[in-house]
N, C-alpha and C positions, 0 to 999 in steps of 0.2 A: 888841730884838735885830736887827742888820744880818742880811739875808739878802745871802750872800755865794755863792749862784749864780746872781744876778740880772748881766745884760751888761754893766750901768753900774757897778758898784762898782768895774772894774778897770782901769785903764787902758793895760798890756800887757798884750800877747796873751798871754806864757806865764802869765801869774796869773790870767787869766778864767777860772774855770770852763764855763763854757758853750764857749769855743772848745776846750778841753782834752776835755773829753766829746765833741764835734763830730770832733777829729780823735782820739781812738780807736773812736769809730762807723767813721769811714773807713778807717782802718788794719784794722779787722775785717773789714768790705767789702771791702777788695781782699785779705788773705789767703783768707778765703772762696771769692772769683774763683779767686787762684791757684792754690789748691787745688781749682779745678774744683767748689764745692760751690753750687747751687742754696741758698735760703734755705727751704725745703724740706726737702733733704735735711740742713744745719745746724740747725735744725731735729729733727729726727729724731733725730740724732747725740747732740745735747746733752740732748735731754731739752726744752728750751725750749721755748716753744709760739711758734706762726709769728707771733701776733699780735706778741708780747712782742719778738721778731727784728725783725720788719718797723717797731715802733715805736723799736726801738733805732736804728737807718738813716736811718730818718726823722726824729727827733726828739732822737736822742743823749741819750734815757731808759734804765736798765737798771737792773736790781737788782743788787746787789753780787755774789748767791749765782748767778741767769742769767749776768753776765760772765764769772766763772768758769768756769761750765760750758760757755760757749761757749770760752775759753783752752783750756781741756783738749783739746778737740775741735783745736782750731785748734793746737795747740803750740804755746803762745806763755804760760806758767805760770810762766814762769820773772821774767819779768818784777815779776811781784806779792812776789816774795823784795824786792824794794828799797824796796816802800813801808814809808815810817814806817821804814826799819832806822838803826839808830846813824848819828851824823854822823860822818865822818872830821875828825879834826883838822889844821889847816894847819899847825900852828906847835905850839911848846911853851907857851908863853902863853894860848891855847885851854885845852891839857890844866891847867894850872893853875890857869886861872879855873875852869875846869869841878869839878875839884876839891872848889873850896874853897866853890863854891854848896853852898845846903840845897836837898835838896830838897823839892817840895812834892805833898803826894798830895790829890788829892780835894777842893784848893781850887778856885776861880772868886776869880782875879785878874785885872783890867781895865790 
């Protein structure tokens, strides 16, 4: 199995994983700033333990459920409504092919 958070499988920057984590580590970091919040007091807020913060910053590691609860904190929740949501369709040709695909549940297709 490719591990596809590794910095070399990707060769633009929006499809790296590691760069995409790196910059919402920062994006975190500075609403945190903006909001005057010590990593400390984020921290405190969220429920997070400082170690788990201060490695998100540094390392652009985080569990899915601490992300969250640091968004909450930070107002920034809204954001996570668009992962994985339905593709929009460009065209009506789109909506047709899409259509008339089967779909497929709970296979592992290469």
């Amino acid at each position: 199995m490719i591990n596809i958070l590794a910095d070399n499988d990707f060769i633009l920057d929006t499809f790296n994983p590691a760069i995409i984590a790196r910059e919402i580590a920062e994006r975190m970091r500075e609403r945190r700033l903006e909001m005057n919040l010590t990593q400390q007091g984020l921290a405190n807020k969220s429920g997070v333990s400082l170690g788990s913060l201060k490695r998100f910053e540094r390392d652009h590691e985080v569990s899915l459920r601490h992300l969250l609860l640091l968004a909450v904190v930070l107002d920034a929740t809204e954001e996570f409504a668009l992962i994985f949501s339905r593709r929009q369709f460009e065209n009506i040709d789109q909506v047709l092919n899409a259509s008339s695909k089967k779909r497929l549940r709970g296979k592992h297709h290469d």
